[in-house]
TORPA-4810 file (N, C-alpha, C, O; in nm, 3 decimals):
<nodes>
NODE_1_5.251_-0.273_-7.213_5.175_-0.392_-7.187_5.098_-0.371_-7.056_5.156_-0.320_-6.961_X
NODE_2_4.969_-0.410_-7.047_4.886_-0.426_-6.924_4.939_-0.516_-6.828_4.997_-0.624_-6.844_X
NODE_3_4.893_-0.422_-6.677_4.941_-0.570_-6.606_4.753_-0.591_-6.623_4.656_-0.516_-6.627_X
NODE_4_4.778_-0.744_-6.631_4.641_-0.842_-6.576_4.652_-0.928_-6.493_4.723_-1.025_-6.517_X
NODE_5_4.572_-0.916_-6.350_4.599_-1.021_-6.295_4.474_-1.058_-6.237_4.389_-0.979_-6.193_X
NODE_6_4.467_-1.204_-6.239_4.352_-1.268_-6.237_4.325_-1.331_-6.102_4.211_-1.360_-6.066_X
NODE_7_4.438_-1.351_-6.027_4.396_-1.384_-5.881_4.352_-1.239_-5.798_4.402_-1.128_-5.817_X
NODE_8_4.265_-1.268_-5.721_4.170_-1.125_-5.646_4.243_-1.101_-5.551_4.249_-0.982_-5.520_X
NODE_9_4.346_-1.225_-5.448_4.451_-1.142_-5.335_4.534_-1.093_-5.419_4.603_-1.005_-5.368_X
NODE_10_4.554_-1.111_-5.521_4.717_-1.028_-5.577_4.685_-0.941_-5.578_4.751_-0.850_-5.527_X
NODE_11_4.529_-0.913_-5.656_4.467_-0.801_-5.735_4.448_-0.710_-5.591_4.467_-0.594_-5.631_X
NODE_12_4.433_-0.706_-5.509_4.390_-0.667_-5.391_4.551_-0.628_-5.288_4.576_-0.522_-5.229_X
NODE_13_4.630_-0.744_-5.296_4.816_-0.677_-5.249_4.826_-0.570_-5.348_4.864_-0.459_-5.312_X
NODE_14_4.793_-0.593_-5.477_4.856_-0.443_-5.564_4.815_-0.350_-5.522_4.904_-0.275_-5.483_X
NODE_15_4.690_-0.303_-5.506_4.610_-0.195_-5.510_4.666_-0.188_-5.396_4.749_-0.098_-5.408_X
NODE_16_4.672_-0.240_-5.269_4.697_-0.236_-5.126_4.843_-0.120_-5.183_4.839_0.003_-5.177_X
NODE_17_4.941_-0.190_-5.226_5.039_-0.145_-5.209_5.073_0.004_-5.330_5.179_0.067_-5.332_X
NODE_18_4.966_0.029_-5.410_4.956_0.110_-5.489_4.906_0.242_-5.399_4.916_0.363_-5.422_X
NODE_19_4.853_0.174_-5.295_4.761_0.343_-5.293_4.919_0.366_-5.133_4.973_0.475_-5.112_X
NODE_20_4.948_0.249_-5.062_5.079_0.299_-4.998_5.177_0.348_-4.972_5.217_0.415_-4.878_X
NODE_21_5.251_0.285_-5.131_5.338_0.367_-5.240_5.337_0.494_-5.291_5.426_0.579_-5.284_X
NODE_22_5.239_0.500_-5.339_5.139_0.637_-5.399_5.184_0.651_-5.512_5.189_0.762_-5.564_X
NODE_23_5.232_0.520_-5.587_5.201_0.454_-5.701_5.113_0.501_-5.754_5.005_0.500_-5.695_X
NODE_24_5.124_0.562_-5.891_5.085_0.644_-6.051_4.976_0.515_-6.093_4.863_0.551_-6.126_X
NODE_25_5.006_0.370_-6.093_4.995_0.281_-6.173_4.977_0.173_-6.037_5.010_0.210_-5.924_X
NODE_26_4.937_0.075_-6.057_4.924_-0.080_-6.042_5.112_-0.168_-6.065_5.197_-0.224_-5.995_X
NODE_27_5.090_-0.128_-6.208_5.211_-0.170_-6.260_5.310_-0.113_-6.219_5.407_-0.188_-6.215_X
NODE_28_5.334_0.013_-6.179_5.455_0.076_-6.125_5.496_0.014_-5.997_5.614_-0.019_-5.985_X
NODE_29_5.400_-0.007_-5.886_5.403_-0.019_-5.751_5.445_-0.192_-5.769_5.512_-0.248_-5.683_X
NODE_30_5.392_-0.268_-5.898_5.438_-0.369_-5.852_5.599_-0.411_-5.938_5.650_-0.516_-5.900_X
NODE_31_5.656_-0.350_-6.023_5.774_-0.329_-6.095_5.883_-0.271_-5.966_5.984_-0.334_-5.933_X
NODE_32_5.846_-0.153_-5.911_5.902_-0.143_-5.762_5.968_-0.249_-5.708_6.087_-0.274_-5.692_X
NODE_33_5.834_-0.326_-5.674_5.827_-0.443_-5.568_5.935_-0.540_-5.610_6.025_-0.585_-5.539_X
NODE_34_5.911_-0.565_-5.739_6.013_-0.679_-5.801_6.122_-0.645_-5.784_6.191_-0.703_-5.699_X
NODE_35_6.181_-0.522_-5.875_6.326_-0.455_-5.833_6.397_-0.488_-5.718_6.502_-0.551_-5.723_X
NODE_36_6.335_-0.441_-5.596_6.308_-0.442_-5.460_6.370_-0.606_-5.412_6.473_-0.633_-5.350_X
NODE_37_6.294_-0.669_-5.451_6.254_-0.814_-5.453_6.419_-0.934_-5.521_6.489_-1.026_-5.478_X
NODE_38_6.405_-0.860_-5.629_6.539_-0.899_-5.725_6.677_-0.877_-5.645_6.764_-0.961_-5.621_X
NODE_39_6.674_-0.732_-5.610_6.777_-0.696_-5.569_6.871_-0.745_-5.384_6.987_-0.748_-5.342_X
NODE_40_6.707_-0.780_-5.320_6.744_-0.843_-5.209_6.827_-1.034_-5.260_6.938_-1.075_-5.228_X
NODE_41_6.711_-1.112_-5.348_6.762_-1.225_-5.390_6.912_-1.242_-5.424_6.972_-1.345_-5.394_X
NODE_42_6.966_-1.146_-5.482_7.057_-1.094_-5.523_7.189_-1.063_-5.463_7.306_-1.094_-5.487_X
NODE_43_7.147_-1.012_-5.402_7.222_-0.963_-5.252_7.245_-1.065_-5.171_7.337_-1.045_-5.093_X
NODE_44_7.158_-1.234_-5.157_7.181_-1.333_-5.048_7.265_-1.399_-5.129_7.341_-1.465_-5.058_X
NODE_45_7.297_-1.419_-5.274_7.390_-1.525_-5.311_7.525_-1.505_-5.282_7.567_-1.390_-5.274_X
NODE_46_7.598_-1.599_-5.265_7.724_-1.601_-5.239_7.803_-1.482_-5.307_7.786_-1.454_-5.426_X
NODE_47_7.873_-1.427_-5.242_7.950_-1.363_-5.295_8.049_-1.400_-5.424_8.111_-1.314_-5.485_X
NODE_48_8.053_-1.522_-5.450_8.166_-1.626_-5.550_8.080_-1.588_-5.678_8.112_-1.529_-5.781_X
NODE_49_7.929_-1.658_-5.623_7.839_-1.650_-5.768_7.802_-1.474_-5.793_7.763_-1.448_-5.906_X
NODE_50_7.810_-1.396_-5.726_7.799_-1.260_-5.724_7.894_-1.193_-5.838_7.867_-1.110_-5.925_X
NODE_51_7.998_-1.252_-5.809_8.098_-1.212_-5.864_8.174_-1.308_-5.998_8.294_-1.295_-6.023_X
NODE_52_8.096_-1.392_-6.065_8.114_-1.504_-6.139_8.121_-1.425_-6.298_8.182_-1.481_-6.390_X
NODE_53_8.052_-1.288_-6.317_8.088_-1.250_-6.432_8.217_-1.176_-6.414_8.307_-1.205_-6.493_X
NODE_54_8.245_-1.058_-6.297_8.364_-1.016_-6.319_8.511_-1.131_-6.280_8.625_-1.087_-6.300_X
NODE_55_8.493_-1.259_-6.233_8.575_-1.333_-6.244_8.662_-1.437_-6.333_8.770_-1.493_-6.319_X
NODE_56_8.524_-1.435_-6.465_8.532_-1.494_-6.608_8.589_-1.406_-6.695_8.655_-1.441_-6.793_X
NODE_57_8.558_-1.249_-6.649_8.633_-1.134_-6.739_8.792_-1.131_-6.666_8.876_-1.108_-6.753_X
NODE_58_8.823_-1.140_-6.596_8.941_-1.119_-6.525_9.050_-1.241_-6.603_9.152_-1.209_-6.664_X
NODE_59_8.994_-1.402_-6.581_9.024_-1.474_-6.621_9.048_-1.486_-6.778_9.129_-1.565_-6.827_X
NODE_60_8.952_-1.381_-6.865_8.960_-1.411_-6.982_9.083_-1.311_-7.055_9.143_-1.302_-7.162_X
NODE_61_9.074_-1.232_-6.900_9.192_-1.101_-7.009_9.368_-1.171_-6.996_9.455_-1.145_-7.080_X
NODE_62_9.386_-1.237_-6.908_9.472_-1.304_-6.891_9.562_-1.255_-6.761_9.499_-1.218_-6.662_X
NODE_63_9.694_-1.252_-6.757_9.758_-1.203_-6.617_9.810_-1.073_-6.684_9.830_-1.039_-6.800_X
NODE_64_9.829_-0.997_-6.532_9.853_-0.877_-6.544_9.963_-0.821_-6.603_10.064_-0.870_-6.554_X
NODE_65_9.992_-0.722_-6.705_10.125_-0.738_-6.793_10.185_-0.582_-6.741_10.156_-0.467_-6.774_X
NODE_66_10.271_-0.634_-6.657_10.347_-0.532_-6.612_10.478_-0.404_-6.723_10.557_-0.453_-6.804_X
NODE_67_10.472_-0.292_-6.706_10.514_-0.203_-6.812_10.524_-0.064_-6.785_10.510_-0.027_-6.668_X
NODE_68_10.542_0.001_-6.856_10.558_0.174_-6.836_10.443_0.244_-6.870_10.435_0.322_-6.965_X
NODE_69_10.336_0.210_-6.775_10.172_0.281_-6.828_10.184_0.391_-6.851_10.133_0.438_-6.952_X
NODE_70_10.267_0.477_-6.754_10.286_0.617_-6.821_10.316_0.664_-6.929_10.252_0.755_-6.981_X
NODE_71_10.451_0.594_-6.995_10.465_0.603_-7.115_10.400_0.571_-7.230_10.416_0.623_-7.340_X
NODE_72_10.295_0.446_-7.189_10.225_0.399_-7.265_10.084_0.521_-7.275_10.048_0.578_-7.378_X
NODE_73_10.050_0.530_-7.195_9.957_0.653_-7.215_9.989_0.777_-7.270_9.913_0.832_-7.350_X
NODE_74_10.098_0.828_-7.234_10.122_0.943_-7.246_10.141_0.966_-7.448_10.104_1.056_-7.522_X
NODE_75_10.211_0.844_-7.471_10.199_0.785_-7.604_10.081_0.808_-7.682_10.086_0.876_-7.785_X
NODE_76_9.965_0.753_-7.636_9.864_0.727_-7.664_9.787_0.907_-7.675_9.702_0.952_-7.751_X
NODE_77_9.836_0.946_-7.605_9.769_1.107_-7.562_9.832_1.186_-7.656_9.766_1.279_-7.701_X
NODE_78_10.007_1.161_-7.720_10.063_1.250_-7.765_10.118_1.340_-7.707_10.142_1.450_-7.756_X
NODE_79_10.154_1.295_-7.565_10.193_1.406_-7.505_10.383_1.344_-7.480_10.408_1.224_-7.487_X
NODE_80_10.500_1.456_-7.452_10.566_1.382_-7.469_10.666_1.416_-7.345_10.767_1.348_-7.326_X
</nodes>
């Protein structure tokens, strides 16, 4: 897909930051940016909401079921 962009400062930050980058593309330099962009947003949320999918998986597997992992693996491996 093309990027198109119709405002002339954007059109003008891209290129700015295309020829800085040394960005292949328009679109590359600004896919960068977002990444970039995403990953800082990302990084400011709480650590609680950060962590809200591996806390729903934790919660969903239930409590920890204590046992003879070794044996249980070793089981599993065939080894004896």
């Amino acid at each position: 897909m093309a990027l198109y962009i119709k405002d002339a400062e954007v059109d003008a930050l891209a290129d700015e930051l295309k020829r800085l980058t040394k960005a292949s593309t328009k679109a590359e330099a600004v896919r960068a940016s977002l990444k970039r962009s995403v990953d800082e947003a990302r990084a400011q949320l709480p650590i609680r909401q950060r962590l809200a999918k591996t806390l729903a998986m934790a919660k969903a597997a239930g409590p920890y079921a204590p046992g003879d992992h070794k044996a249980e693996t070793d089981d599993m491996w065939g080894d004896q």
